[in-house]
LUMTI-833909 format. One record per residue (C-alpha): residue number from 1; residue in one letter; x, y, z. Coordinates in nm, 3 decimals. Layout:
BEGIN
seq;type;px;py;pz
NUM;A;X;Y;Z
...
END
This chain:
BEGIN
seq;type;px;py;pz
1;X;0.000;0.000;0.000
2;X;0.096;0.331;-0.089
3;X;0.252;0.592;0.230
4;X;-0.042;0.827;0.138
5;X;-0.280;0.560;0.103
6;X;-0.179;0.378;0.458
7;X;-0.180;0.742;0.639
8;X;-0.542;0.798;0.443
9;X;-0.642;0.460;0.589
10;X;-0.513;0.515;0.937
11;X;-0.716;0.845;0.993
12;X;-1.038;0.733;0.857
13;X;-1.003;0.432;1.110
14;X;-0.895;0.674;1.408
15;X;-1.215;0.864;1.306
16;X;-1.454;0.526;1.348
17;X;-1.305;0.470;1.661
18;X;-1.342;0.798;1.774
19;X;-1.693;0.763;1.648
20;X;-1.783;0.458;1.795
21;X;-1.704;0.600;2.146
22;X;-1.909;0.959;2.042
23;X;-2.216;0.763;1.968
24;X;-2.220;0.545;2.271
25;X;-2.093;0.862;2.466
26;X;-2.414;1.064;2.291
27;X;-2.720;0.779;2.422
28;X;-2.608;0.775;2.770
29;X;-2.550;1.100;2.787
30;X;-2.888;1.124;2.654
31;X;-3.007;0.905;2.965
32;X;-2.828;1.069;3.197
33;X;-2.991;1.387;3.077
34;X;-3.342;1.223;3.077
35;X;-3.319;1.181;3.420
36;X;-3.197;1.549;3.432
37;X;-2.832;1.416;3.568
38;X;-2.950;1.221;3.857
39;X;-2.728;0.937;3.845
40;X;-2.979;0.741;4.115
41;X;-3.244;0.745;3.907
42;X;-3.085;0.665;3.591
43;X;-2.925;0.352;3.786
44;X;-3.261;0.272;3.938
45;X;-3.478;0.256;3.581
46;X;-3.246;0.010;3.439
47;X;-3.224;0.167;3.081
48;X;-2.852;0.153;3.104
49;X;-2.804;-0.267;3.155
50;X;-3.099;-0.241;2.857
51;X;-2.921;-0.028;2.618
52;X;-2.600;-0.242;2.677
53;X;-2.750;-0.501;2.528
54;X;-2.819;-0.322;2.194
55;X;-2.508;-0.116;2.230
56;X;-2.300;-0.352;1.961
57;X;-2.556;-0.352;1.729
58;X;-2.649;0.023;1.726
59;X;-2.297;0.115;1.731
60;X;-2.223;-0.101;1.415
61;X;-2.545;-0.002;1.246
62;X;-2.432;0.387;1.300
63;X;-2.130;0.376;1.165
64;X;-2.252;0.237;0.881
65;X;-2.514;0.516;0.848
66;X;-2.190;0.781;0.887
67;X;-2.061;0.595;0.605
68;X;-2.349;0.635;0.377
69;X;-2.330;0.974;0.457
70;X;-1.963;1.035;0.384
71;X;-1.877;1.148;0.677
72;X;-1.525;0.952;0.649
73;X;-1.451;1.140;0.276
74;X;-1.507;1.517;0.404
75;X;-1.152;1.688;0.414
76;X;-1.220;1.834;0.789
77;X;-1.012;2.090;0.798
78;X;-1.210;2.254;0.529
79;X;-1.549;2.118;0.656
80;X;-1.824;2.353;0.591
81;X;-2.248;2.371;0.549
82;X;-2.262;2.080;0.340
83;X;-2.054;1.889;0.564
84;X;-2.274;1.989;0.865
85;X;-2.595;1.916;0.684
86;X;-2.469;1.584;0.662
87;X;-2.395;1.519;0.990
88;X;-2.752;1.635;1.081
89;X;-2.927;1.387;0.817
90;X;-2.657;1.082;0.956
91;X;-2.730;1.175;1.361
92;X;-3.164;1.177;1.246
93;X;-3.153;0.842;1.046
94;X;-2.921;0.704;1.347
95;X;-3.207;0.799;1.608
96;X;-3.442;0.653;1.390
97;X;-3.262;0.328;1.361
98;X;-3.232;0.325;1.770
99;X;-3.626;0.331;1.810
100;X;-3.701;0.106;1.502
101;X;-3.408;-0.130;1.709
102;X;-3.543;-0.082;2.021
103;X;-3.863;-0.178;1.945
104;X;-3.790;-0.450;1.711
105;X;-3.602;-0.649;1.978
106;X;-3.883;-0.575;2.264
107;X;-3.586;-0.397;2.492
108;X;-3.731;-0.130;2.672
109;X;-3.587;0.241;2.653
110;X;-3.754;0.584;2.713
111;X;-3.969;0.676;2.412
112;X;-3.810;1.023;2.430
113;X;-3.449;0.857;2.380
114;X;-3.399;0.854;2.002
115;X;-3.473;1.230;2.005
116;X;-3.261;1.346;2.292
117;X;-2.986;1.137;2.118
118;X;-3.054;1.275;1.779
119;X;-2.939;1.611;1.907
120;X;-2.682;1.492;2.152
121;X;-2.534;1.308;1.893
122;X;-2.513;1.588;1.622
123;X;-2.379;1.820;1.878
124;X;-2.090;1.590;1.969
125;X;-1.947;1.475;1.632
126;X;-1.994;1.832;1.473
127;X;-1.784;1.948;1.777
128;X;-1.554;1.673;1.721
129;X;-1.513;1.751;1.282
130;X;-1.543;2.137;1.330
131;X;-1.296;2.149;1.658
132;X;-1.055;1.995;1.435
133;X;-1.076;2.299;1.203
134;X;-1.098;2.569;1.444
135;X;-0.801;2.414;1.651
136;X;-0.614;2.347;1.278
137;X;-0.692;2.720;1.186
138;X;-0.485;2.860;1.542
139;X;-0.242;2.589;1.453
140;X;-0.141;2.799;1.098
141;X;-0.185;3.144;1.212
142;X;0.042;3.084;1.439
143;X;0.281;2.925;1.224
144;X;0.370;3.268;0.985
145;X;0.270;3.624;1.008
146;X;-0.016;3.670;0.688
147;X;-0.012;3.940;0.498
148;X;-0.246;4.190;0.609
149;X;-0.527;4.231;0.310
150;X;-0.808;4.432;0.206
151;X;-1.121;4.221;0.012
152;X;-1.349;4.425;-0.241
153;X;-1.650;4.216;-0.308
154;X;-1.891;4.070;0.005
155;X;-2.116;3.886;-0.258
156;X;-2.059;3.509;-0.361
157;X;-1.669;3.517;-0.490
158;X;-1.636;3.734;-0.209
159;X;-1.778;3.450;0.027
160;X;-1.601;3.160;-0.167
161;X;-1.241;3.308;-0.197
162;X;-1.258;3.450;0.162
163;X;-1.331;3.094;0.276
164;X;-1.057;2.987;0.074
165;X;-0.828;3.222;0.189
166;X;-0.877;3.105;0.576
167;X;-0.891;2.724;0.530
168;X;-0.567;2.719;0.282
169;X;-0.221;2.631;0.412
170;X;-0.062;2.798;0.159
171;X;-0.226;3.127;0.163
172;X;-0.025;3.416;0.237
173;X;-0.307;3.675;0.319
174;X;-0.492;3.733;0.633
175;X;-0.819;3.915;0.555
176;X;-0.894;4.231;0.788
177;X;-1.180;4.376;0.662
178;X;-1.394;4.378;0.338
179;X;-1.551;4.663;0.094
180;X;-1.884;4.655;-0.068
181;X;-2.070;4.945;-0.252
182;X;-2.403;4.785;-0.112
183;X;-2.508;4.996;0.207
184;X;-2.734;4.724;0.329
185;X;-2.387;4.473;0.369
186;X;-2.225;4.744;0.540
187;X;-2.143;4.685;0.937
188;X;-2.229;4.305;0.878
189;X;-2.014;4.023;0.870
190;X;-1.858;3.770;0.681
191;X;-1.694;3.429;0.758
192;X;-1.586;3.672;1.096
193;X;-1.441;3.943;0.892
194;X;-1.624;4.278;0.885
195;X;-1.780;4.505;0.590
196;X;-1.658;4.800;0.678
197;X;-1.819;5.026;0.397
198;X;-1.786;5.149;0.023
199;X;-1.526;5.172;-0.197
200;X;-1.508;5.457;-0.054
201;X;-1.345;5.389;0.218
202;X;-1.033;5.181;0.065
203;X;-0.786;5.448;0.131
204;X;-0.860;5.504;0.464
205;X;-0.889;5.150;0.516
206;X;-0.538;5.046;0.383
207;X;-0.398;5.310;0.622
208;X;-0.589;5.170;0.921
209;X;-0.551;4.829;0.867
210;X;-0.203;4.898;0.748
211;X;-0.273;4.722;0.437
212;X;-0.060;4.527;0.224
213;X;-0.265;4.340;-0.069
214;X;-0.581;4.423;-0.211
215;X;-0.810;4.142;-0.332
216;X;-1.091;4.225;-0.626
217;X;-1.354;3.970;-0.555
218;X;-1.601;4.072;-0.840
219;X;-1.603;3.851;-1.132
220;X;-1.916;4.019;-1.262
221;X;-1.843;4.430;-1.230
222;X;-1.796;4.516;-1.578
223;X;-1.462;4.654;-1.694
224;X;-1.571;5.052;-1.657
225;X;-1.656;4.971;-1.272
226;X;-1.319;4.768;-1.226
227;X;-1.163;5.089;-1.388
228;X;-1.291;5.330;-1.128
229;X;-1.190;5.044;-0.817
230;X;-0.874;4.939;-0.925
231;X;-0.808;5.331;-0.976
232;X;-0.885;5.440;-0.612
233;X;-0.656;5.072;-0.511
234;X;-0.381;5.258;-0.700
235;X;-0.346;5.562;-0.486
236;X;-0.226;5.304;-0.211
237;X;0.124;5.161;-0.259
238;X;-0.043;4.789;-0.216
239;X;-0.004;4.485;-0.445
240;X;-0.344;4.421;-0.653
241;X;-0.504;4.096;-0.730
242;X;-0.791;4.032;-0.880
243;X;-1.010;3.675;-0.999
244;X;-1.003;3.620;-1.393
245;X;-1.371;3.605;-1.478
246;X;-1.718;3.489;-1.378
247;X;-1.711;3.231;-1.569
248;X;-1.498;3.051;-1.267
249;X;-1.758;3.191;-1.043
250;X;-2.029;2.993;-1.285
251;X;-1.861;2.666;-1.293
252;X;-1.770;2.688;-0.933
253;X;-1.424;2.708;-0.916
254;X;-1.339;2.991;-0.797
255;X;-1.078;2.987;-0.535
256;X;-0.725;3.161;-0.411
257;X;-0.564;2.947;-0.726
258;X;-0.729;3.169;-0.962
259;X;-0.614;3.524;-0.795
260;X;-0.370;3.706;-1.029
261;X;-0.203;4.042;-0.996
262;X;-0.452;4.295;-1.197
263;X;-0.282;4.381;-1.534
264;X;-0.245;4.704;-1.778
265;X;-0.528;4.474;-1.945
266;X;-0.750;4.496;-1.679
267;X;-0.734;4.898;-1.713
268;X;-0.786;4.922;-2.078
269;X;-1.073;4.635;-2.071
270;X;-1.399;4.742;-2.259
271;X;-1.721;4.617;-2.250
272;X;-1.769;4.240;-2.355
273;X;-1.764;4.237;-2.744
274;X;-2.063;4.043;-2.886
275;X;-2.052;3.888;-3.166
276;X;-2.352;3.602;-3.327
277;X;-2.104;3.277;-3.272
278;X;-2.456;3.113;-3.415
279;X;-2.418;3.282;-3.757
280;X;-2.006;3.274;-3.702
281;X;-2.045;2.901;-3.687
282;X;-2.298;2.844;-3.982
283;X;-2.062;3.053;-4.243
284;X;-1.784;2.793;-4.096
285;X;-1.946;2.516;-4.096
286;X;-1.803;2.247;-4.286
287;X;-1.547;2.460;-4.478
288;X;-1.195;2.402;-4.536
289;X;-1.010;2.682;-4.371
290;X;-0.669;2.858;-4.457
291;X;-0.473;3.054;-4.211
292;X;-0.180;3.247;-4.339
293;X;0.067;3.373;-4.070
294;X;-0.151;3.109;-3.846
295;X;0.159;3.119;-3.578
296;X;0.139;3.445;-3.550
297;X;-0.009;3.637;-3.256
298;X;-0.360;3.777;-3.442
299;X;-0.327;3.438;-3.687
300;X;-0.300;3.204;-3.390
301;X;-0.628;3.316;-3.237
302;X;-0.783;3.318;-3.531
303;X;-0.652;2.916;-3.551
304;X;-0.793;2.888;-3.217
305;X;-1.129;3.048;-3.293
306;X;-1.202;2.840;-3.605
307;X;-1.109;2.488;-3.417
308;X;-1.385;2.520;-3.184
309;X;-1.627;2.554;-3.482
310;X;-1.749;2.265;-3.682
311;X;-1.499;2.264;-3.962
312;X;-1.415;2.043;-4.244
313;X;-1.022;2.113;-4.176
314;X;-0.779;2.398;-4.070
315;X;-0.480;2.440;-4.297
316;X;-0.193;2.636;-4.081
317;X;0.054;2.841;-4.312
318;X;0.362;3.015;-4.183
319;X;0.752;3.051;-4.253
320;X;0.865;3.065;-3.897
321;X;0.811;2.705;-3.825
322;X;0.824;2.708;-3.459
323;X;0.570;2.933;-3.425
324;X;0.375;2.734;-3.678
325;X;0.507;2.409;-3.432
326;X;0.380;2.573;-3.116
327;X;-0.019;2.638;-3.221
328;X;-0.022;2.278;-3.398
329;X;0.075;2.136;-3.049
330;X;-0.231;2.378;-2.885
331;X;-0.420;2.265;-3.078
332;X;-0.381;1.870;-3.077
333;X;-0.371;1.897;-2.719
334;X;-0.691;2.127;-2.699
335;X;-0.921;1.970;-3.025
336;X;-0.762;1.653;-3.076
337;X;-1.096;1.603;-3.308
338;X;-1.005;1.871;-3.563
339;X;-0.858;1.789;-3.892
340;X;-0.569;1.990;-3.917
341;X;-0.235;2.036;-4.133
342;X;0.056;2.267;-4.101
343;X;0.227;2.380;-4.345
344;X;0.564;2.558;-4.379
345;X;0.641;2.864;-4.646
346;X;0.645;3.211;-4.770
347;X;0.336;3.430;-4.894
348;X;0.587;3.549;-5.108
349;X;0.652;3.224;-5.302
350;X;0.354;3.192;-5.587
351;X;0.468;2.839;-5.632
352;X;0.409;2.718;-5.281
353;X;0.130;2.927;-5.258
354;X;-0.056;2.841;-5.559
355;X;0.059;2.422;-5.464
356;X;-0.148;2.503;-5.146
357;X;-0.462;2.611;-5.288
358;X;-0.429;2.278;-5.540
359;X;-0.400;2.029;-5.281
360;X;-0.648;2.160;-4.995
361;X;-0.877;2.377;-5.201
362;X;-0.981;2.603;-4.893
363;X;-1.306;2.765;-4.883
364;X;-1.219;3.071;-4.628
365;X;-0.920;3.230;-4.651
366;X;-0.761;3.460;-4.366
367;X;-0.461;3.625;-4.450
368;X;-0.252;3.725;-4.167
369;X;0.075;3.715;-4.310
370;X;0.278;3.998;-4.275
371;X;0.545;4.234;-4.152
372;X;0.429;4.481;-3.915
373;X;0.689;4.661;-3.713
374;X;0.698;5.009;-3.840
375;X;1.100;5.087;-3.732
376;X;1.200;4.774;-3.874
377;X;1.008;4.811;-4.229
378;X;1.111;5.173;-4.246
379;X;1.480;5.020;-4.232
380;X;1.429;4.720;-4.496
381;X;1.080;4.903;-4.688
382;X;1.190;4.650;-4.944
383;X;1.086;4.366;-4.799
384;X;0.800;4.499;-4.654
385;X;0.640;4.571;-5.019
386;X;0.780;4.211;-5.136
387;X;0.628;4.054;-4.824
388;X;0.282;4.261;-4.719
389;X;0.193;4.343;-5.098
390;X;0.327;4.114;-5.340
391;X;0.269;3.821;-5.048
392;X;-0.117;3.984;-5.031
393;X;-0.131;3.957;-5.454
394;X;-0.026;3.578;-5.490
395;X;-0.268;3.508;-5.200
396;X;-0.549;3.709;-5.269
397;X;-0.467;3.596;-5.667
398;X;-0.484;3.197;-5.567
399;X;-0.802;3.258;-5.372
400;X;-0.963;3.390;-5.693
401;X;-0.781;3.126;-5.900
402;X;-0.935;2.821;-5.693
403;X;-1.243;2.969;-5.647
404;X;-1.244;3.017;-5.202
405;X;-1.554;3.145;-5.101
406;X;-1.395;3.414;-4.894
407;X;-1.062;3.594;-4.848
408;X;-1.044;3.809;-4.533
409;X;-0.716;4.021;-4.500
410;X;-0.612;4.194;-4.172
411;X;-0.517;4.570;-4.220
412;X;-0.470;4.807;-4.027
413;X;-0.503;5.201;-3.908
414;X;-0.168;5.245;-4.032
415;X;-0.321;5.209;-4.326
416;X;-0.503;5.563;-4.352
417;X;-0.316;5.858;-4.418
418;X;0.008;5.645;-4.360
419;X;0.334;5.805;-4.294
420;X;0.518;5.475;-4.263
421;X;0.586;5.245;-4.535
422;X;0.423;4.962;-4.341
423;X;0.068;5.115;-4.331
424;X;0.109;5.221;-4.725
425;X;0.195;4.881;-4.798
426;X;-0.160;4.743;-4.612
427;X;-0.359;5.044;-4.766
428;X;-0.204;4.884;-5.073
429;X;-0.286;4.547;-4.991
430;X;-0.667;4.651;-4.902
431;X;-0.687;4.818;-5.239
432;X;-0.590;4.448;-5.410
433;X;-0.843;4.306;-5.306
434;X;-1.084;4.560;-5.363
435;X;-0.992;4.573;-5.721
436;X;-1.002;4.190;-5.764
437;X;-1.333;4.196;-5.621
438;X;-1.504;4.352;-5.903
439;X;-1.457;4.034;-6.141
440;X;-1.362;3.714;-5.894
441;X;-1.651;3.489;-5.757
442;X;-1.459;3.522;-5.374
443;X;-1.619;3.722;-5.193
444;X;-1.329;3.993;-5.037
445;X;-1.297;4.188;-4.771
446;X;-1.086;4.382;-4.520
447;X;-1.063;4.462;-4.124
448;X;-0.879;4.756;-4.017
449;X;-0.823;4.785;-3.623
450;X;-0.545;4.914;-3.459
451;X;-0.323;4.788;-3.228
452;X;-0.395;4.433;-3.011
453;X;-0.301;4.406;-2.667
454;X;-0.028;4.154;-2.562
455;X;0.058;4.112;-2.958
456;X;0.411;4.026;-3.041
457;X;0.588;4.323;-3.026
458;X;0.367;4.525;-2.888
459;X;0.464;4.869;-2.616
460;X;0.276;4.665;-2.315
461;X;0.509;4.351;-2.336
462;X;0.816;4.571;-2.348
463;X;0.731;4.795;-2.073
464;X;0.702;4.489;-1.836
465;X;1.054;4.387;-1.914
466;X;1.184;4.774;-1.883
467;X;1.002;4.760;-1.570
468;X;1.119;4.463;-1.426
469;X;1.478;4.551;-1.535
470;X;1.411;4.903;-1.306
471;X;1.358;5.136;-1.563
472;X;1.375;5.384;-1.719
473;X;1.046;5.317;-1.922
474;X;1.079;5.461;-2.266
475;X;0.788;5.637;-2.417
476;X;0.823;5.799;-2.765
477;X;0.615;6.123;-2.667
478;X;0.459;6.239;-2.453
479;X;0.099;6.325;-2.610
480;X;0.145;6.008;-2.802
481;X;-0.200;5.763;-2.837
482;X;-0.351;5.472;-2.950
483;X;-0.615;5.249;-3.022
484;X;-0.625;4.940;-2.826
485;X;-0.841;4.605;-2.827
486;X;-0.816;4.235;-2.728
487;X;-0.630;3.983;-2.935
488;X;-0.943;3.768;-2.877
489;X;-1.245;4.013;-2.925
490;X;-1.025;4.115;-3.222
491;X;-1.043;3.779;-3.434
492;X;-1.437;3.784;-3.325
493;X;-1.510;4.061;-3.495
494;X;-1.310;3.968;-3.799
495;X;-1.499;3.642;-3.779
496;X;-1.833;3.866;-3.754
497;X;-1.717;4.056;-4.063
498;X;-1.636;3.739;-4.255
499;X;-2.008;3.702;-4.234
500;X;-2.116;4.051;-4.386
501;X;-1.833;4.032;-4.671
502;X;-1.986;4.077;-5.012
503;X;-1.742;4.281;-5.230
504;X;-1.448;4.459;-5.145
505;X;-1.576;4.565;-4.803
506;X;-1.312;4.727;-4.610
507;X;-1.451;4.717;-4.202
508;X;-1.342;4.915;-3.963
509;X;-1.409;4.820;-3.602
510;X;-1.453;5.037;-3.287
511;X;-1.170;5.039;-3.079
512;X;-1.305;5.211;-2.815
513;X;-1.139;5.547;-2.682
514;X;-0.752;5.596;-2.766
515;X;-0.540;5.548;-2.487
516;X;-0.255;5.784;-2.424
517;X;0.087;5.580;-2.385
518;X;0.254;5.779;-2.136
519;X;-0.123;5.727;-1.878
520;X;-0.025;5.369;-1.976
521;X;0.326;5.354;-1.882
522;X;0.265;5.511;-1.576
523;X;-0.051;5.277;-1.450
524;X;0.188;4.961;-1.539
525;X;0.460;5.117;-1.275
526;X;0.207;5.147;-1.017
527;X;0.025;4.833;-1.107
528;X;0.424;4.657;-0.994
529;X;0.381;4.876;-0.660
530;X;0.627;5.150;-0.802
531;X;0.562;5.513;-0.824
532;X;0.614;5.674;-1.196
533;X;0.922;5.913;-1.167
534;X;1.040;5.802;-0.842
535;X;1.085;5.465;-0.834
536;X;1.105;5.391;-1.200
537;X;1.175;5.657;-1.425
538;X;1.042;5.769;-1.765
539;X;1.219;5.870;-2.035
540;X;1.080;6.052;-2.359
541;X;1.286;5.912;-2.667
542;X;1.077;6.101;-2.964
543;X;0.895;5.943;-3.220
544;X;1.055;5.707;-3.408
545;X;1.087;5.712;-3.800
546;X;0.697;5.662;-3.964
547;X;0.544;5.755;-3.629
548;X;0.243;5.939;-3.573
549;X;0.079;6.097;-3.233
550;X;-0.211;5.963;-3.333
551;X;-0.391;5.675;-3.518
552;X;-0.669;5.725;-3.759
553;X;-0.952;5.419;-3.867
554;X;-1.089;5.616;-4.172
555;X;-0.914;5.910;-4.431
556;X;-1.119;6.230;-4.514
557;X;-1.250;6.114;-4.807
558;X;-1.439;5.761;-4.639
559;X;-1.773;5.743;-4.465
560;X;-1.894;5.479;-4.287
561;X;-2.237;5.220;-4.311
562;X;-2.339;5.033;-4.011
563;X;-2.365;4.645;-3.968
564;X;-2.608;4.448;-3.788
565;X;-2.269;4.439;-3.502
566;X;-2.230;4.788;-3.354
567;X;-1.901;4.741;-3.338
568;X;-1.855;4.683;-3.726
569;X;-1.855;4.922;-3.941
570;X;-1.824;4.959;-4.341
571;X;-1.570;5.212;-4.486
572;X;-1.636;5.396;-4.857
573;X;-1.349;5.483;-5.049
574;X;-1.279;5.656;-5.354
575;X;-1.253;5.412;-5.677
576;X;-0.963;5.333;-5.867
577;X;-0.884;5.182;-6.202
578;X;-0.816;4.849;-6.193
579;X;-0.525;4.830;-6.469
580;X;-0.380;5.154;-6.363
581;X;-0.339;4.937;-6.035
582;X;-0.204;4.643;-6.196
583;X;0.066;4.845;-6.385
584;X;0.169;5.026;-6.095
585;X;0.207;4.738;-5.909
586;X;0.444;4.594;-6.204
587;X;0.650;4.889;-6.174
588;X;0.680;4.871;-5.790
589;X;0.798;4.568;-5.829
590;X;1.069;4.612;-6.052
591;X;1.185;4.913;-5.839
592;X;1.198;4.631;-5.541
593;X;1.416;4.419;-5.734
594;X;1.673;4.645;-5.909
595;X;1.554;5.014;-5.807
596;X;1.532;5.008;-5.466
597;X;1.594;5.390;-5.427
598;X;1.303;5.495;-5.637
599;X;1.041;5.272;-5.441
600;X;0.883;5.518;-5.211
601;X;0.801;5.722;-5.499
602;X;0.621;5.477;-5.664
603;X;0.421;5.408;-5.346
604;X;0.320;5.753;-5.334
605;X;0.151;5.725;-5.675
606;X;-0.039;5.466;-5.547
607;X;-0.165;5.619;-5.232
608;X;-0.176;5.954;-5.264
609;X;-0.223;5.982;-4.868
610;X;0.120;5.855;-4.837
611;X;0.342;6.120;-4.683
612;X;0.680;5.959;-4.512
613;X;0.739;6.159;-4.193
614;X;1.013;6.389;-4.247
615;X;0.850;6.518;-4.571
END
């Protein structure tokens, strides 16, 4: 037998014993309280020789009742209403049994017995299961000095990860006192700790209590009340946590595992994005899908999206194979149902390109392929025309060729009024496949957004290594903003718009209100427990070549139609003539080739909106 196994076995049979000797302990007891502790009279009736007689029996019979009700499988130390309930229904069926016995086997016993015993009996082996607690709860708080914490939240996460909190041997925090914006939970307790007002009343509370952690128990406060809490948390100098979602709180498993520190996410959260997964899942349904850049941060999402709908098979493109490597292993591990191949190779390479489309014949096409650093592309603009636009043409061009169904790019809000070579190459790229629209059978569209929290690359990973280095945080400018949204609510809405595509459709989706990077910087310092400026400095660096302030989603000249999604939107731009298009593009990419110098140029005739900054 196993160590764990034999100590499991030795304290479930310390617990019978103990049990045996409660219930016999809990009768005469009983008797001796009958006969309101007169030990004469008790000896005098004779119940005791009487109910020695039964004694084995009942004793065997009750323990097998505890048994039934699992009184032998409860973890103790964590015992709680359940547990009690169930010593209650075990201690009632036992005084049952001791009449139905009693009378059964004609031994005489006071009729009022079985009910003196029922409560005798529940009072003595719920001492004995919740003393063990109590005493096991003095045990660990003596052990180490807890960390003195503040819980925001007195409704049922509150409860749950308060309970948690107290019963766990490796929690660190010692709960002092709770906040709750409801004035009719204020001044009352719970689990022992007190609600000692609104949120109000944090500062002052951290100061009192002298405060070290802060706990967000509200799974279900939408992101704009979080906002306003975890704001008033930060003028403290206390380490935030907070639980990930209600969907834990749903499925019940909410509890001290799930805490987290609160994130720069957490602050920049919107409301939840809906989308129609019902009409998402239809237009999927049995289609052959193709991913390009599928390792990619927005193309692996959009992998892991698709998988969970009822597709035929998902077709993984992408030249950095361990990237590529990485999803394919999510994904066996997570859908080990879905039909799925992964293949290896360049956008830029017709050949390979064109040899996908032959041999898997995909029906949906998202193209996420592409460069999208702006310093690096203004460095190599080269290979940012070879890979975003010419990679864009043999895609887009093979879609039409094998007759997909759809072909989805991903811009984005570089693209308008660029003054980077990266965002002239997408507002080339969106133009492609506007102009192919007109005469292919695929239906093609566009999503613009701007920029995707936690993306490769992106300002919030690198100010948590500048951060954790000590500083100094770099910010470009000062004034600087942008446009932030979810990697995940993100691909949604592109799925959404895969639905409304018709012809050429470029959407633009709402990204909520621009966020200034330097507000950003400054809540991830005091997110870590730092203070901006003091403890961690920040340094202004100036925009970096093809930088704007600001982001736009549409130029002067586009308006915008609605979508059944509020947060979709349908741009209108200007036409174009197709061949004068195709030309350019042949002359583009000769000067990529052989006339490097002259390349910019030739991307300003193309997008007129194109001004390089510096010019």
């Amino acid at each position: 037998m196993h160590k764990l196994d034999k100590v499991r076995a030795m304290r479930v049979l310390s617990l019978v014993v103990v049990d045996a000797i409660l219930i016999n302990a809990a009768v005469l007891g009983s008797l001796l309280l009958r006969f309101e502790f007169s030990f004469v009279n008790l000896e005098l009736s004779g119940f005791v020789p009487n109910y020695m007689k039964l004694a084995p029996f009942y004793t065997v019979f009750t323990l097998l009742i505890f048994t039934t009700f699992r009184l032998y499988h409860s973890l103790w130390a964590y015992a709680g209403i359940d547990e009690l309930r169930n010593i209650c229904a075990a201690s009632l069926t036992s005084g049952i049994g001791l009449y139905v016995i009693s009378k059964l086997s004609g031994i005489l016993l006071p009729r009022s017995l079985p009910v003196i015993t029922i409560l005798v009996m529940t009072t003595l082996v719920g001492s004995g299961r919740f003393g063990y607690r109590v005493l096991r709860r003095f045990r660990d708080a003596s052990r180490e000095e807890k960390q003195p914490t503040l819980l925001i939240g007195a409704g049922a996460a509150g409860s749950l990860v308060l309970r948690d909190l107290q019963n766990s041997n490796h929690s660190k925090n010692k709960v002092l006192c709770i906040i709750d914006d409801d004035p009719s939970k204020h001044g009352t307790y719970l689990l022992g700790v007190k609600v000692v007002g609104g949120r109000e009343k944090i500062v002052e509370m951290v100061e009192k209590y002298q405060i070290k952690d802060i706990i967000l128990a509200m799974p279900a406060a939408s992101p704009s009340q979080k906002r306003a809490i975890i704001a008033l948390c930060q003028k403290t100098r206390c380490r935030i946590q907070t639980l990930p979602g209600i969907y834990q709180l749903a499925s019940g498993q909410v509890s001290i595992q799930q805490i987290r520190n609160v994130e720069v996410e957490d602050l920049l959260g919107r409301e939840k994005v809906n989308v129609d997964e019902t009409e998402i899942g239809e237009k999927l349904k049995d289609k052959v899908i193709l991913v390009t850049g599928g390792g990619g941060s927005i193309g692996s999402e959009l992998c892991r999206q698709v998988a969970r709908k009822s597709i035929k098979k998902l077709i993984i493109f992408d030249i950095y194979e361990n990237n590529a490597y990485d999803i394919q292993q999510e994904l066996r591990r997570t859908c080990p149902d879905l039909d799925l191949e992964v293949c290896i190779g360049s956008v830029r390479d017709e050949k390979r390109v064109n040899a996908i489309f032959e041999k898997y014949r995909p029906d949906v096409v998202c193209h996420a392929a592409a460069h999208k650093h702006v310093p690096l592309m203004e460095d190599s603009p080269a290979e940012a025309i070879k890979n975003n636009v010419f990679g864009t043409y043999n895609v887009a061009c093979a879609a039409d060729k094998y007759q997909a169904e759809n072909f989805l790019l991903i811009s984005t809000d570089k693209a308008v009024n660029p003054t980077n070579i990266m965002g002239a190459s997408k507002r080339i790229c969106e133009m492609i496949i506007q102009t192919l629209s007109k005469t292919s059978k695929t239906r093609f569209a566009a999503v613009r957004f701007g920029n995707v929290l936690g993306s490769n690359g992106s300002v919030i990973p690198l100010f948590r290594k500048q951060i954790a280095a000590g500083g100094p945080v770099t910010v470009t400018h000062k004034d600087i903003i942008r446009y932030f949204m979810t990697i995940s609510e993100a691909v949604s809405l592109v799925l959404q718009a895969c639905v409304y595509a018709k012809e050429g459709e470029v959407f633009v989706l709402d990204m909520g209100d621009p966020v200034r990077i330097d507000d950003l910087a400054r809540n991830m310092i005091r997110l870590s427990g730092l203070e901006p400026d003091v403890d961690i400095k920040i340094e202004y660096t100036g925009l970096r070549p093809g930088e704007k302030l600001y982001e736009e989603l549409l130029m002067q000249d586009e308006g915008l139609d609605t979508t059944p999604n509020q947060l979709i939107f349908i741009g209108h731009f200007n036409d174009f003539d197709h061949d004068v298009l195709m030309h350019s593009l042949e002359e583009l990419k000769e000067a990529c080739e052989h006339h490097p110098d002259s390349m910019k140029e030739l991307v300003k005739k193309i997008v007129p909106t194109y001004h390089p900054s510096g010019e």
